[in-house]
N, C-alpha and C positions, 0 to 999 in steps of 0.2 A: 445853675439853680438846682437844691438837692428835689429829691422826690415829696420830702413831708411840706416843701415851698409848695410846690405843685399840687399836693393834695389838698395843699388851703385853698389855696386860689381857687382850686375845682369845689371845694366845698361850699366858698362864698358864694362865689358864682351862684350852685346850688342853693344857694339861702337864697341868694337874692330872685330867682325862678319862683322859689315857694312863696317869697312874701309878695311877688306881683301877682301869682295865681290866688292866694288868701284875697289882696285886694279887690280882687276882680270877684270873689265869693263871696266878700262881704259888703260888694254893692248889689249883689243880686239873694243876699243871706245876711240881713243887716244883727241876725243873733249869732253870728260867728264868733266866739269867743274865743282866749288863747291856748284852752286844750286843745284844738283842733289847731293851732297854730304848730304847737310842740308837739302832735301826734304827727304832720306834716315834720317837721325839723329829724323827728324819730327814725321816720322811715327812710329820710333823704342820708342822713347819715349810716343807716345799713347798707341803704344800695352802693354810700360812695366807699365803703371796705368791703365789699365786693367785687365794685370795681377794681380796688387796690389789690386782690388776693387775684383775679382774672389778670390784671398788668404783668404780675409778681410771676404768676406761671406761666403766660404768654413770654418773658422774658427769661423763665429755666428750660422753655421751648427752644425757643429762640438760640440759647447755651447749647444744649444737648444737639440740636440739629446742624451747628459749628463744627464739636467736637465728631460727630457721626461720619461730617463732610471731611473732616481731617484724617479721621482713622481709615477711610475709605479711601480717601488718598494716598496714605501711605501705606495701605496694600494694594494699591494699584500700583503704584509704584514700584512695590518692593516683590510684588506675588514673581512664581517662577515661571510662569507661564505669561506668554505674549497677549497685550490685551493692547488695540488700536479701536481709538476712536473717532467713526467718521460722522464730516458733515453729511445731509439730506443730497449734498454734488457729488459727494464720493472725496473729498476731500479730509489729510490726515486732520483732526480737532488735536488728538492727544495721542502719545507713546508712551509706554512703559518703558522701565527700562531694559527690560528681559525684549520688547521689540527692539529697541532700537540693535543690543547683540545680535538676535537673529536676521535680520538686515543687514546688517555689518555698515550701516550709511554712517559716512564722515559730516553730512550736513545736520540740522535738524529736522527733523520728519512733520511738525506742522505745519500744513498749507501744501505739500505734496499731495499729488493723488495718488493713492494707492495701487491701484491697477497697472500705474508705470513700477510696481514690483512684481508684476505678475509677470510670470514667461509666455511670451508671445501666442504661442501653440496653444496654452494652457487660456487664454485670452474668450475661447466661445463657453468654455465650462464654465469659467469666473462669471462672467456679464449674466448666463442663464440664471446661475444660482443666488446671482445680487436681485435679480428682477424680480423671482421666486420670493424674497423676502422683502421683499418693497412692497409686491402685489397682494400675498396672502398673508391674513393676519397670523394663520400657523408655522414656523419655523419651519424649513427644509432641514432633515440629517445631514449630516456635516457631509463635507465634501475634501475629495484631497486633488490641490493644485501645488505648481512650483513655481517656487518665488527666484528670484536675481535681485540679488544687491548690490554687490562693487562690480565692478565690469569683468573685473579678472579672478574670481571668483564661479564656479560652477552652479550652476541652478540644484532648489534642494526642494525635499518636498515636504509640504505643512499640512495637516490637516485645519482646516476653516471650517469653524464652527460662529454666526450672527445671534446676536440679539439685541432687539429694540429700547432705547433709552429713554421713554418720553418727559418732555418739558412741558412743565405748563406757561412758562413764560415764551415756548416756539410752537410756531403751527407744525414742523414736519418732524419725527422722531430721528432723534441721533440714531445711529449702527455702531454695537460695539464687538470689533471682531474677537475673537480667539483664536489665537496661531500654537498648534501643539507642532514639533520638528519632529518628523516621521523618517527621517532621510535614512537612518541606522537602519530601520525597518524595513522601509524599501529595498535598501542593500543588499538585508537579508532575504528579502524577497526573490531579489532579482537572482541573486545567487543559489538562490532554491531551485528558483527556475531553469536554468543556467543548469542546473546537477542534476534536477529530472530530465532535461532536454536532452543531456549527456547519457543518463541512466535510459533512457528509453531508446536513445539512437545503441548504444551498447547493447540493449536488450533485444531490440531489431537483428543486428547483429547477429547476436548468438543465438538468436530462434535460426537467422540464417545459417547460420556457422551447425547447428545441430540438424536442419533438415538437410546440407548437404549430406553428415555425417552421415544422416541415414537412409541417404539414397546410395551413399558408397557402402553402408555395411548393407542393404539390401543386394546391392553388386555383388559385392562379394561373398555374402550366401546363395547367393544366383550360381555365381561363376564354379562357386563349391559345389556347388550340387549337380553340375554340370561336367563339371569333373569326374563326380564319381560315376555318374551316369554313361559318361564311356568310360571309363576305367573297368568297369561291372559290366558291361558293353564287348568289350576287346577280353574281358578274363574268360566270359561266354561265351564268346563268337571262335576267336581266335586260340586263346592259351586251353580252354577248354576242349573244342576241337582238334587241336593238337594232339592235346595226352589223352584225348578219347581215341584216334587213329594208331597210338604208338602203343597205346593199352591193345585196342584191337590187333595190330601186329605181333607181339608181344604175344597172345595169346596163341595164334596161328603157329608160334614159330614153335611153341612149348606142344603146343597137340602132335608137332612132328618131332618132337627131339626125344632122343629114347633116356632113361632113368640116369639119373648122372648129378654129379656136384654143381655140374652149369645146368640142368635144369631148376636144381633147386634156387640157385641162383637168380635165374629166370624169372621162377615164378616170385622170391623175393622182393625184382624188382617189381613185377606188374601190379604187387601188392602194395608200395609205398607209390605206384605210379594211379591208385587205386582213389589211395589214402589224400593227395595230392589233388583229384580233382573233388576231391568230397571238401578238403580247404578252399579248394578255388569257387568250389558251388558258395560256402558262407561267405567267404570273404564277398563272393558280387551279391550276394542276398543283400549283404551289411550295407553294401555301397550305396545298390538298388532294391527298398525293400518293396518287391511288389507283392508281399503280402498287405501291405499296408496300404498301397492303390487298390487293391480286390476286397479285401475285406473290413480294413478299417484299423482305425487306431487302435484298440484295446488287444485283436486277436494278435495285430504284429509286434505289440510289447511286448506280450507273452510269447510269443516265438524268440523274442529277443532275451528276453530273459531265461527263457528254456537253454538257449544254446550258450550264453552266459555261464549258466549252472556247473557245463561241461569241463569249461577249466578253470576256473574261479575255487579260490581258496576260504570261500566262507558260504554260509548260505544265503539265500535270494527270498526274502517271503514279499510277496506279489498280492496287493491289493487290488482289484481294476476291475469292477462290476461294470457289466456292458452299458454302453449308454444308448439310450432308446433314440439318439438320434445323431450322424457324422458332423463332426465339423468342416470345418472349411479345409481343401488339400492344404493349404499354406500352413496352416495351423496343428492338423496332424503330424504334418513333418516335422514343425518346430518340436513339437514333446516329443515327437519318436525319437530326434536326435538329443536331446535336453540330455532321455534317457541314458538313451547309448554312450553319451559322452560320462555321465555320471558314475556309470555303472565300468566304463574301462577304467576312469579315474581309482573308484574306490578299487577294482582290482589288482592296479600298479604302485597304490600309494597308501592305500587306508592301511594295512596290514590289520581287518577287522574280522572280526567271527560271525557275524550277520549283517545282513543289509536290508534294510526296509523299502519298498516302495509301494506306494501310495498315489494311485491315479485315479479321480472321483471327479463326477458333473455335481455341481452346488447351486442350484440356479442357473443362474446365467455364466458362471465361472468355471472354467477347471482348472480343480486345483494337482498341482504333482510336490508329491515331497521325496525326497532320496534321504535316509538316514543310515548312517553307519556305528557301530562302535568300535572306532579305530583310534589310532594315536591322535590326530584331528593334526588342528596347527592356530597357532596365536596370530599373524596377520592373514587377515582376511579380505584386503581388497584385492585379490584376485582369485575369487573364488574358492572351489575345492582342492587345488593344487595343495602338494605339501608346502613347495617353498615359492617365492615369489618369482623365480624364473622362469619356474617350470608350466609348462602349458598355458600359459599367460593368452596368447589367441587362441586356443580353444576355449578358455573359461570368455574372454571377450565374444566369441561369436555365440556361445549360449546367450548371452546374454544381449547380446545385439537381436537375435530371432526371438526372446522372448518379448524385446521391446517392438519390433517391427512387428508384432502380431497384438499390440496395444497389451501388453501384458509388464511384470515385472517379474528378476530374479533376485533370491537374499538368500543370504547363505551365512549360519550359522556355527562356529566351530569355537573350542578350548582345546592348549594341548593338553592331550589325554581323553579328553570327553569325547573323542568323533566328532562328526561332519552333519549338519543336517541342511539340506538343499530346498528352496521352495521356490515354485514357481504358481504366479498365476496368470489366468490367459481369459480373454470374454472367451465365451463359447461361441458358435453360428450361429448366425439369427435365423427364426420358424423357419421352416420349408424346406432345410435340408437334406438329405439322403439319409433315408432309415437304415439301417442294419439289417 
């Protein structure tokens, strides 16, 4: 039966309502006439194309809400992303196909329970975070667990992200999951972790591997300084005493000997036996400078420098304004020897016409610069040596005592341009010994 059958039928029908209600008005309205017959007939016919136009789009409803459910399926379907629909038990309703791949299941996946995809371990997170979205009508943030698929197969991990499906033909709403595959991620994770864990046990390491170093180079500017300390010890005591006794002999023998080629002789030697212990007094000053225990850093550079001047082939100009307050003995020493070593260096190797130093308190820093205008030299990790052989542990122990005194050393050089030295050092904290 087509539609316009249908609409008669509903029309008659409709006639036949209006002409029993007319009757029934015209026993109680016996002036009822057939305008009011055909004004009833009028209106019963608008309502029933009303009707007909309400059927007509209930029915392109009806169409389009088909179509909606089709194209919704077939990007469920088709989408790249895993999308699992469960019943209100936790049972699978539907898969995609992109789930069923990341599963890797040889069965069909309706009527399973999901949770037998969950990794055991991973089983108190999963259950928390279903209850969470069962109980509260706001979603929980996604969560990341690891699923098992085939048996022989490794667990991987997805992030799970729910959302509710509701029916109005069901009392209890579907859950439709979302499975994104994080595994690559995790991987990377892990192996992030895995190279900091490596990078930091390394790092451990060589903090150890560096404070040993500088408990041996502390040793061994110990052991050095210890050294010269009797060396300058035994030059005073002993070789001192000596050619002080052979001088004084020497002198006794000449006040008896009468005028003669062997006195002058004599006295030529008493003279370089003279000269000898005037060497041996700097050489143990150099070694042992106790000017620099009595009076302090600043007066014993300039002593060193003074005596520098004596055989050195260039000039020495000397910056070094007193500082109003000592450093620490560790720390004196360290610059005293910086210098000294700077300053023999530029006199064996710079082949320069002046030398600059620069010794100044800055705050809480002192700074020392050593400049030269000598031939200089093109590698530079090893200090102010000319060449890379040469003095290689002296420039290392400068620079080992600038660091054990929390300071640093850099050294600047071009060939042809000279040398320029810098070091800097904390100074002593307040309360120090004044000058």
């Amino acid at each position: 039966m087509n539609s316009s059958a249908v609409s008669g039928h509903r029309f008659q029908a409709l006639r036949e309502k209006a002409e029993h209600r007319l009757r029934k008005e015209n026993n109680r309205s016996p002036d009822a006439g057939d305008e009011d017959i055909s004004r009833l007939i009028h209106e019963l016919e608008v309502h029933q194309v009303e009707l007909e136009m309400q059927n007509q789009e209930l029915r392109q409803a009806k169409t389009d809400l088909q179509a909606s459910r089709d194209d919704f399926a077939d990007l469920y379907e088709s989408a790249p992303v895993a999308y699992i629909t469960l019943s209100p038990k936790g049972l699978i309703e539907r898969a995609n196909r992109a789930a069923h791949e990341l599963l890797h299941h040889e069965k069909a996946l309706p009527g399973r329970p999901f949770s037998g995809f969950v990794h055991r371990d991973d089983w108190p997170v999963y259950y928390a975070y279903m209850n969470q979205c069962a109980l509260y009508r706001k979603t929980p943030e996604p969560v990341e667990i690891r699923l098992s698929g085939r048996r022989e197969a490794s667990p991987f991990f997805v992030q799970l992200a729910v959302s509710r499906q509701y029916n109005s033909f069901k009392s209890s709403p579907r859950l439709r999951l979302t499975l994104l595959d994080i595994s690559r991620q995790k991987r990377t994770e892990q192996a992030l972790e895995t190279m900091a864990a490596s990078l930091e046990a390394e790092a451990s390491q060589r903090e150890a591997e560096l404070k040993e170093r500088k408990k041996l180079a502390g040793r061994l500017v110990e052991l050095l300084e210890k050294d010269r300390r009797e060396m300058a010890m035994m030059l005073h005591d002993e070789v001192g005493q000596i050619l002080t006794s052979i001088k004084m002999d020497m002198e006794d023998i000449e006040s008896r000997m009468a005028a003669g080629p062997l006195l002058q002789k004599l006295q030529q030697a008493r003279g370089k036996t003279g000269r000898t212990m005037t060497a041996i007094k700097n050489a143990a000053s150099e070694l042992r400078p106790t000017l620099l225990e009595n009076l302090g850093l600043i007066p014993a550079v300039r002593a060193l420098v003074d005596n520098i001047r004596e055989y050195a082939d260039f000039d020495i100009h000397l910056h070094a304004p007193a500082f109003s307050e000592r450093l620490e003995p560790e720390k004196e020493l360290a610059v005293y020897r910086i210098v000294q070593e700077a300053l023999n260096n530029a006199v064996k190797y710079s082949e320069a016409d002046a030398v600059f130093v620069s010794l100044a308190r800055r705050d809480e820093t002192v700074a020392l610069t050593v400049e030269d205008n000598g031939r200089g030299f093109d590698d530079n990790r090893f200090g102010i040596a000319h060449s890379p052989g040469e003095h290689c542990l002296g420039i290392s122990i400068m620079r080992e005592r600038a660091t054990l005194c929390g300071g640093n050393l850099s050294v600047e050089s071009r060939s042809g341009n000279g040398v320029r030295l810098m070091v800097t050092i904390p100074a002593s904290p307040p309360g120090a010994k004044t000058l």
